[in-house]
TORKOL-4160 file (C-alpha; in steps of 0.2 Angstrom, whole numbers, padded with zeros to 4 digits, m for minus):
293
<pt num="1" X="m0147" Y="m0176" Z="0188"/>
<pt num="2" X="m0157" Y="m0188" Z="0178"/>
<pt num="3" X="m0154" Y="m0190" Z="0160"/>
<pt num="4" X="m0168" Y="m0184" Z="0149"/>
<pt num="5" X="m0169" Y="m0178" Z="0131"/>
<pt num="6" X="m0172" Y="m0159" Z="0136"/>
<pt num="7" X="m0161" Y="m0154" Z="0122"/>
<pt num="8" X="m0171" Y="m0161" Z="0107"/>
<pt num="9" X="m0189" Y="m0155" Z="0111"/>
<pt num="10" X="m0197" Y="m0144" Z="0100"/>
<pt num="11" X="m0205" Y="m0129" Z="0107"/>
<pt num="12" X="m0222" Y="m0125" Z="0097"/>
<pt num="13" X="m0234" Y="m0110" Z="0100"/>
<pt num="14" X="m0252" Y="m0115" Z="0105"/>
<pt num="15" X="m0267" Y="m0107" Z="0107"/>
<pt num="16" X="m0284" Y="m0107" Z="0111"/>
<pt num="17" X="m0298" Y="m0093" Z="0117"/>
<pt num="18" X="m0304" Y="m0090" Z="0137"/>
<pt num="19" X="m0319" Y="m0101" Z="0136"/>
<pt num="20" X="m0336" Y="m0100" Z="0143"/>
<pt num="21" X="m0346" Y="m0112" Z="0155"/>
<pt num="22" X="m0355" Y="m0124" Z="0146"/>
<pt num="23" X="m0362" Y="m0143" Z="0153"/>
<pt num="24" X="m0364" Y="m0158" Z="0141"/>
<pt num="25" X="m0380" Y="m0162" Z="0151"/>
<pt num="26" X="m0395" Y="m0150" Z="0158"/>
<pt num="27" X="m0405" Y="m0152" Z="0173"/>
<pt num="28" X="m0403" Y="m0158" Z="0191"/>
<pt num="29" X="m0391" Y="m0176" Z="0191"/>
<pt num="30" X="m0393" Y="m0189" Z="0203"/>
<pt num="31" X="m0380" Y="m0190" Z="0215"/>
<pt num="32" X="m0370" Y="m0208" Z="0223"/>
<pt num="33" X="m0381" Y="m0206" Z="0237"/>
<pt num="34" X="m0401" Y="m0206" Z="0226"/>
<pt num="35" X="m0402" Y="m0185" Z="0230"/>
<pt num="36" X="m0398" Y="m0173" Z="0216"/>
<pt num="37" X="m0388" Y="m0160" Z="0214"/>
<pt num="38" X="m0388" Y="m0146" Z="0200"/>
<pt num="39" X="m0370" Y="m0148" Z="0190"/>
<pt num="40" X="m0358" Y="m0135" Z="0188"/>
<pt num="41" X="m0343" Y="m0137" Z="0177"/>
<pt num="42" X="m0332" Y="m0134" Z="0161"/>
<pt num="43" X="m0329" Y="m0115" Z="0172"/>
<pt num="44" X="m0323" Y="m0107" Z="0157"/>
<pt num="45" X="m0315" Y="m0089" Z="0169"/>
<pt num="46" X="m0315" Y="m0094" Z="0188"/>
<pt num="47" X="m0315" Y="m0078" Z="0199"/>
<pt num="48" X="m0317" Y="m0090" Z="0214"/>
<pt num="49" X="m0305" Y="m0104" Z="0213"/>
<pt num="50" X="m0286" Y="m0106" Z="0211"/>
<pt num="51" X="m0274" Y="m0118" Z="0211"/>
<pt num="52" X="m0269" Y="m0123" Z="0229"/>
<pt num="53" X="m0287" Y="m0121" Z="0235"/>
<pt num="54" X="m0297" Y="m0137" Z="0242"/>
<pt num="55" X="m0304" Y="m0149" Z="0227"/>
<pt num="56" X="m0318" Y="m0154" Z="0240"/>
<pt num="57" X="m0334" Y="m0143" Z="0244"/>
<pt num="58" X="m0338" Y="m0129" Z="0232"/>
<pt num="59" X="m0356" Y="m0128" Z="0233"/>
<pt num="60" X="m0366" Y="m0135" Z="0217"/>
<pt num="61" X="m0349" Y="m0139" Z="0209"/>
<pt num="62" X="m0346" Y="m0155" Z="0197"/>
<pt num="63" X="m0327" Y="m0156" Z="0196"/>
<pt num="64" X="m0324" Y="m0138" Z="0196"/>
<pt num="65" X="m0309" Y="m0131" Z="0187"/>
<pt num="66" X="m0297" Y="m0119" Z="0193"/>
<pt num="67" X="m0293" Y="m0103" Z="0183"/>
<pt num="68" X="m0295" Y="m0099" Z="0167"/>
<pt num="69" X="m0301" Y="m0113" Z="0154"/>
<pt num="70" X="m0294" Y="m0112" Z="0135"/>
<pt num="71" X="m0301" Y="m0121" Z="0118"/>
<pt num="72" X="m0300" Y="m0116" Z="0102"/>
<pt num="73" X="m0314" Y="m0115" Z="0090"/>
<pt num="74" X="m0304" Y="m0126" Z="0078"/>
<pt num="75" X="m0308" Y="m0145" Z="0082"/>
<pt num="76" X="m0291" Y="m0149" Z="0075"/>
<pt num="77" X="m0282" Y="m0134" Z="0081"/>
<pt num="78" X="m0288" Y="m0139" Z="0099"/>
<pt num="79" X="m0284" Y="m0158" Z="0098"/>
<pt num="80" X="m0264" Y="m0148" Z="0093"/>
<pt num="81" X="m0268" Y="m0136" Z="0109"/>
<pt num="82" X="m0272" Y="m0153" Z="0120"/>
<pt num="83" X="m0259" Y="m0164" Z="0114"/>
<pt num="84" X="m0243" Y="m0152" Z="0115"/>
<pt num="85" X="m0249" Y="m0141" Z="0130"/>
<pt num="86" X="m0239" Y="m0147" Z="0145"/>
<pt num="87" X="m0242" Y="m0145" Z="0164"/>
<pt num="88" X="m0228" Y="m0131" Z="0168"/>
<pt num="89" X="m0229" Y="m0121" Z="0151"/>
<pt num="90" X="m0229" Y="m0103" Z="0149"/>
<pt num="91" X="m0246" Y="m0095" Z="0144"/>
<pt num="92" X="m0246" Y="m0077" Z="0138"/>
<pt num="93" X="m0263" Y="m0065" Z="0137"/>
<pt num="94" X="m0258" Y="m0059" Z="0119"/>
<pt num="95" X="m0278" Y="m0054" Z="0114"/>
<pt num="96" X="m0289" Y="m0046" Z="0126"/>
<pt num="97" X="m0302" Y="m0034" Z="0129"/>
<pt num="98" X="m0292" Y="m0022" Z="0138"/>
<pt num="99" X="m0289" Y="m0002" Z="0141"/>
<pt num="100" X="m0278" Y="0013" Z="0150"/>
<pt num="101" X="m0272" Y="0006" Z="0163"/>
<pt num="102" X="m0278" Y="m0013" Z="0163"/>
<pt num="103" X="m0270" Y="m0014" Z="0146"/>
<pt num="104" X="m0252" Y="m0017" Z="0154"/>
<pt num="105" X="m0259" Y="m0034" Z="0161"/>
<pt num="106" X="m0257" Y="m0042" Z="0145"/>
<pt num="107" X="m0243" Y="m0049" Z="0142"/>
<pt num="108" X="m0242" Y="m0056" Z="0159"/>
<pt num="109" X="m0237" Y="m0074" Z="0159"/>
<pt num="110" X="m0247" Y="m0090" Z="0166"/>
<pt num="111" X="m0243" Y="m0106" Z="0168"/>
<pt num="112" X="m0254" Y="m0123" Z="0163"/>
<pt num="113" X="m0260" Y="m0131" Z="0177"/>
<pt num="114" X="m0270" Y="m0147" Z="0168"/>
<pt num="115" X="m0280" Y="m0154" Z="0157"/>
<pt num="116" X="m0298" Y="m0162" Z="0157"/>
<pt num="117" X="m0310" Y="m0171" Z="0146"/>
<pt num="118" X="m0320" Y="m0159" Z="0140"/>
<pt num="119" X="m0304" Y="m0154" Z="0129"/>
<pt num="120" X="m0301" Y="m0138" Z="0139"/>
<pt num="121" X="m0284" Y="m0133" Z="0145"/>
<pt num="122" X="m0283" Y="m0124" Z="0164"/>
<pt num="123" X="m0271" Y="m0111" Z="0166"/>
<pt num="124" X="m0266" Y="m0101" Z="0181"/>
<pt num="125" X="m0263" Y="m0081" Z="0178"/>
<pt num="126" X="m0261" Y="m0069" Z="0195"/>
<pt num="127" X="m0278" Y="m0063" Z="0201"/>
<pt num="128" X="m0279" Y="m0047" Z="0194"/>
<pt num="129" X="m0278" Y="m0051" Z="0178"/>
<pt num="130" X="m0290" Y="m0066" Z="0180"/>
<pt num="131" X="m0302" Y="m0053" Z="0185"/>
<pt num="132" X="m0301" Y="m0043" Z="0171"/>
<pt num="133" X="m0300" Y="m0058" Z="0157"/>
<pt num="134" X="m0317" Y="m0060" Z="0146"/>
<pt num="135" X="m0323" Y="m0074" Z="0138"/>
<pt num="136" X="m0316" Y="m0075" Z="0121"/>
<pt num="137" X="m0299" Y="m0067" Z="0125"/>
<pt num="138" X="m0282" Y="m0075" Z="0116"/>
<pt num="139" X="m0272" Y="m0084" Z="0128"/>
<pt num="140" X="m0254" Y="m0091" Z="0118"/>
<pt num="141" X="m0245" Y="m0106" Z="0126"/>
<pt num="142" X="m0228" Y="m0110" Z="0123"/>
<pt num="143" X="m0229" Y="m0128" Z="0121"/>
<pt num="144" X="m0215" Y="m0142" Z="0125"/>
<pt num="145" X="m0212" Y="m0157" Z="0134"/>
<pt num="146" X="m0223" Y="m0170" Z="0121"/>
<pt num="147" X="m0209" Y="m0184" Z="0118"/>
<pt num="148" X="m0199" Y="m0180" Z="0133"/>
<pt num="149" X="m0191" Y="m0196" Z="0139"/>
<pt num="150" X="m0182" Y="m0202" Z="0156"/>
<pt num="151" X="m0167" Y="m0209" Z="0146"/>
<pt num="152" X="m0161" Y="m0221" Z="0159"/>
<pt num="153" X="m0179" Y="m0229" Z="0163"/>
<pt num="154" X="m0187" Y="m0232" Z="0147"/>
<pt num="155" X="m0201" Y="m0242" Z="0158"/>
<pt num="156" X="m0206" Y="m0226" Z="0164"/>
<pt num="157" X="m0218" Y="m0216" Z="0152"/>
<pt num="158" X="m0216" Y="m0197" Z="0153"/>
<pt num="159" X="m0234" Y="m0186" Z="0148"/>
<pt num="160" X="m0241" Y="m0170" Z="0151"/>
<pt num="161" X="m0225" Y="m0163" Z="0160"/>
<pt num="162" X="m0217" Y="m0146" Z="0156"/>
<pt num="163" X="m0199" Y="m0143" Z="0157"/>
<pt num="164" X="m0201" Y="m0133" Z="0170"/>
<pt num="165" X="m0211" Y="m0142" Z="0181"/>
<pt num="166" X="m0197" Y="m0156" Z="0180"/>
<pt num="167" X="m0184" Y="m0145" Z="0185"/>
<pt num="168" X="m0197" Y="m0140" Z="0200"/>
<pt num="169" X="m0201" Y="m0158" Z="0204"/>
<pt num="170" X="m0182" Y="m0162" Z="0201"/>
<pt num="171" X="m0183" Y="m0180" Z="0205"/>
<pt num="172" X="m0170" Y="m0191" Z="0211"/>
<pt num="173" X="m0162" Y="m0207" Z="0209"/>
<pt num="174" X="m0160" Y="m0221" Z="0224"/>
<pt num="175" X="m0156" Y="m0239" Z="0220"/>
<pt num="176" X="m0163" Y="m0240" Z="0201"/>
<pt num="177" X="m0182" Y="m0230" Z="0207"/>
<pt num="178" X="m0185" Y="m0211" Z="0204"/>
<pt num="179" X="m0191" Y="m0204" Z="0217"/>
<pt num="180" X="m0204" Y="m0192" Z="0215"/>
<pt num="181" X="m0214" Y="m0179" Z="0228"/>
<pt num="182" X="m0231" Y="m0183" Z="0230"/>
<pt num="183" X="m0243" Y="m0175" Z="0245"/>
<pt num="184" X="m0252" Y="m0191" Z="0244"/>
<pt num="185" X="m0254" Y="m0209" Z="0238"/>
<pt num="186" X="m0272" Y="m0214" Z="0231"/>
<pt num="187" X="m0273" Y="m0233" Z="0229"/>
<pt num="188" X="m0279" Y="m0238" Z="0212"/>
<pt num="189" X="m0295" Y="m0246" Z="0216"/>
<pt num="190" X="m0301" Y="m0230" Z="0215"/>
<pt num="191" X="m0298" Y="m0223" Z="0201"/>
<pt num="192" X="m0315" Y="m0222" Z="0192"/>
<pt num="193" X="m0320" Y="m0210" Z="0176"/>
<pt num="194" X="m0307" Y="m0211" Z="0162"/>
<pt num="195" X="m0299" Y="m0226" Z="0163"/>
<pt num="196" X="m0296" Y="m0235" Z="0148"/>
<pt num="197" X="m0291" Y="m0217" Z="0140"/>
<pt num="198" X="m0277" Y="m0210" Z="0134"/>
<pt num="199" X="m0267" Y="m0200" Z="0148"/>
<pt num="200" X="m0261" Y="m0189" Z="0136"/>
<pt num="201" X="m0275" Y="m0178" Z="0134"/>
<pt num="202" X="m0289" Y="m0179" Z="0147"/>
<pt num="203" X="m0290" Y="m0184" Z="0166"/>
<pt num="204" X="m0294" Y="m0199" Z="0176"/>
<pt num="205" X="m0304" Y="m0199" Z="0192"/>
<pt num="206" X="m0300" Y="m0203" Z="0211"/>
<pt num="207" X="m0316" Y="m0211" Z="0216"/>
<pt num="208" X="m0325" Y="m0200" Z="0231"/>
<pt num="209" X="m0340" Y="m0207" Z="0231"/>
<pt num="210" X="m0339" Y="m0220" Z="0244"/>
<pt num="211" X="m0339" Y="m0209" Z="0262"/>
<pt num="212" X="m0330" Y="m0222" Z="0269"/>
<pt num="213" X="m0314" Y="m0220" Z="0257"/>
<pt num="214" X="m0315" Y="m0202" Z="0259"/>
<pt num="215" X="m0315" Y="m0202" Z="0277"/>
<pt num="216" X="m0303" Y="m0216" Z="0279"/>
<pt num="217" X="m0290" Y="m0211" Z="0266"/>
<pt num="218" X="m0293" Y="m0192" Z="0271"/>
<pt num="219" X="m0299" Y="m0188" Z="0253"/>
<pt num="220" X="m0306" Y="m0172" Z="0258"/>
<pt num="221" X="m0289" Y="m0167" Z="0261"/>
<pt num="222" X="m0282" Y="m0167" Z="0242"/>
<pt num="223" X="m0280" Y="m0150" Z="0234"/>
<pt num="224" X="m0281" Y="m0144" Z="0218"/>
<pt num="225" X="m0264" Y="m0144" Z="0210"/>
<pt num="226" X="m0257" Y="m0158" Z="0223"/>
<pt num="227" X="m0245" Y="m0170" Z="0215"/>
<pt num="228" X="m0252" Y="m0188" Z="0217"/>
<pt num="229" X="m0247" Y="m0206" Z="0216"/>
<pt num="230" X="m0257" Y="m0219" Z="0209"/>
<pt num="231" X="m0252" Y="m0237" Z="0218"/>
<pt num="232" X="m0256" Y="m0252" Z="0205"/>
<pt num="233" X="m0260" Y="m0241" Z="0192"/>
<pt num="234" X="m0253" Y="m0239" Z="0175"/>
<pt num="235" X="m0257" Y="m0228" Z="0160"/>
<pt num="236" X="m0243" Y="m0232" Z="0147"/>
<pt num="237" X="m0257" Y="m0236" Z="0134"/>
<pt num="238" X="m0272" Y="m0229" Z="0144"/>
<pt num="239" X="m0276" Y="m0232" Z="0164"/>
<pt num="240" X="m0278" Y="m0249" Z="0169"/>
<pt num="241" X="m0277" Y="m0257" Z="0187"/>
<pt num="242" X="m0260" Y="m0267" Z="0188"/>
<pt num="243" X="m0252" Y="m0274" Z="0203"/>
<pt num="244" X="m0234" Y="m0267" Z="0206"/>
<pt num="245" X="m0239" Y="m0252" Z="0194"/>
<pt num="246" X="m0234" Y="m0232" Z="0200"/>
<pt num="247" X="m0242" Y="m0215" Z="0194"/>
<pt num="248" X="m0238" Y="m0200" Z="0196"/>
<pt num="249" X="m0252" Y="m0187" Z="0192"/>
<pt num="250" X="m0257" Y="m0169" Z="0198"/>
<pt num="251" X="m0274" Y="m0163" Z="0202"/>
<pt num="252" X="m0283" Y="m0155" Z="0191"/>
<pt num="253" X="m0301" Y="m0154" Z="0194"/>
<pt num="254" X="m0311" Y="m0152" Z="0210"/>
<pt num="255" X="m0324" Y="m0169" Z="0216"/>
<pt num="256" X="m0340" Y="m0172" Z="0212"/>
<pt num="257" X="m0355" Y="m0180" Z="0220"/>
<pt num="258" X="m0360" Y="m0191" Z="0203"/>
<pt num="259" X="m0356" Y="m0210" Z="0204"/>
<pt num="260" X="m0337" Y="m0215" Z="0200"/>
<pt num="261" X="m0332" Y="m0196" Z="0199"/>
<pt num="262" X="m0320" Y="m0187" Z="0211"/>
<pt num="263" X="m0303" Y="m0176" Z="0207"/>
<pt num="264" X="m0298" Y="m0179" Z="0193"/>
<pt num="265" X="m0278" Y="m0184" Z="0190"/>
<pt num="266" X="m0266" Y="m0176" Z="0174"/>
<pt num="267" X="m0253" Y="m0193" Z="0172"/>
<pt num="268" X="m0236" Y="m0186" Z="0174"/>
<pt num="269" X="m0226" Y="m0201" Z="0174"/>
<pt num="270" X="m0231" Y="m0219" Z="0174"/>
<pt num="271" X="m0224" Y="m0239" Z="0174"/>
<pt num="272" X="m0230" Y="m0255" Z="0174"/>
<pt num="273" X="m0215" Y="m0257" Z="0186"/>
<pt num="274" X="m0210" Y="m0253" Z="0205"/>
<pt num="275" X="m0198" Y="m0239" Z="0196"/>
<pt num="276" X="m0207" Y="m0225" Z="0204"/>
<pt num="277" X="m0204" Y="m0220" Z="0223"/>
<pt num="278" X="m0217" Y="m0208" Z="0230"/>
<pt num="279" X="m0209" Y="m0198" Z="0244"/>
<pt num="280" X="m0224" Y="m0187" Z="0254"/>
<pt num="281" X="m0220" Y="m0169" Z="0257"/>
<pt num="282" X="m0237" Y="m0158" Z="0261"/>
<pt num="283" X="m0228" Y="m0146" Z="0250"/>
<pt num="284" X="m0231" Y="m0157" Z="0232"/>
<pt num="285" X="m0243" Y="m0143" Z="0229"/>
<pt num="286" X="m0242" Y="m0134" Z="0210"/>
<pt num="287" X="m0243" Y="m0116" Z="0218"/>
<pt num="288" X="m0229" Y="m0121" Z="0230"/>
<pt num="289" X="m0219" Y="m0129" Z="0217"/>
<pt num="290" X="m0221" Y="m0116" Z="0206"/>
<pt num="291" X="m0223" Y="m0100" Z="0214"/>
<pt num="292" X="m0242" Y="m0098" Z="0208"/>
<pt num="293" X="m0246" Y="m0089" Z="0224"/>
């Protein structure tokens, strides 16, 4: 087993409300291409898509997120829910709408599935009781992995991942490199919006504007919740373009047809080193990883 600092993190409750959909802009956008295209995103309660489905191909969709979306009213309290919600954490309906029979559905865990840069956090519940959450409805996380540390490889940065999602990833060691599941590698040259950011709360996006890429690379292949790595890209102190670098990074939102958008990639782990070893299994997936079926 690799040596981590499991025992000293500390485990905060978090919270936020199921959010509604909302768009910084209005109005058709121009696509990469010159035509337009009439944005969707910032879902808020997605009756459509999950975790494990396609990230390419909804129609009208601009990153489209997966499940149910959570912020809290509190601009503070929700830069708390953002920093210390991590990818493998228990969510719990604790406030909801509900009555007679649809009542027992709360209480029914989730798990958090990502993060994006509208300051939303995506989580995951079984489809029943996604279909009978409301917007406004208190959803509690049980917050921990921020600080946890890969004790042996202190090159390697560890964010947005959950206990849990470590012991389902359960890397391995091989010659000094931990080697992670990935079901694809992206090189960095693509990685567009969000770089420069810090990886700790938002996204970064894999480029899928150029056809060529997507076709080459078999982009339209990547599925939400897919475990990624990032070649000659490191996000220690926010996403840059580094020869030698590794990420690791799940998928978290769906493309998008505006100029140097695509999915966008949760960092996991990260180095400015060759420390990291991807290892491609199809099955890098969130809802495989995890159960979330």
């Amino acid at each position: 087993m690799i040596k981590t600092n499991l025992e000293k993190l500390v485990d905060l409750a978090v919270s936020g409300n199921a959010g509604h959909p909302a768009s910084c802009d209005s109005g058709e956008k121009t696509a990469y291409d010159g035509g337009s295209f009439m944005p969707v995103r910032f879902s808020g309660i997605n009756f459509t898509v999950k975790v494990g489905d396609p990230a390419f191909d909804w129609a009208g969709a601009h990153e489209v997120e997966p499940g149910v979306a959570v912020k809290n009213a509190c601009e503070s309290s929700n830069e708390g829910l953002n920093a210390l919600a991590c990818i493998g954490n228990e969510a719990v309906l604790v406030e909801a709408r509900m009555e007679g029979k649809d009542a027992k559905l709360k209480g029914t865990p989730g798990v958090v599935t990502g993060k994006v840069c509208s300051g939303r956090v995506l989580i995951y519940f079984p489809k029943r009781v996604v279909e009978r959450i409301t917007v406004g409805d208190q959803i509690q996380i049980r917050a921990s992995g921020a600080g946890l540390q890969l004790l042996d490889y202190p090159d390697i940065k560890v964010m947005n991942l959950g206990p849990r999602l470590l012991k389902a990833l359960n890397p391995s060691e091989k010659s000094g490199k931990v080697r992670v599941p990935v079901a694809k590698v992206i090189p960095g040259a693509l990685m567009g919006a969000g770089l420069g950011c810090a990886g700790a709360t938002g996204d970064v996006d894999i480029q899928s504007s150029s056809p060529e890429a997507v076709r080459d690379l078999s982009l339209d292949q990547i599925r939400l919740g897919d475990l990624v790595a990032i070649q000659d890209h490191d996000a220690s102190h926010g996403g840059r373009y580094h020869k030698g670098a590794v990420t690791i990074g799940v998928v978290v939102h769906g493309s998008s047809r505006k100029s140097g958008h695509g999915p966008g990639v949760n960092i996991l782990l990260t180095s400015p080193k060759a420390t990291i070893e991807p290892i491609i299994t199809r099955k890098a997936n969130l809802a495989e990883l995890m159960g979330l079926q």
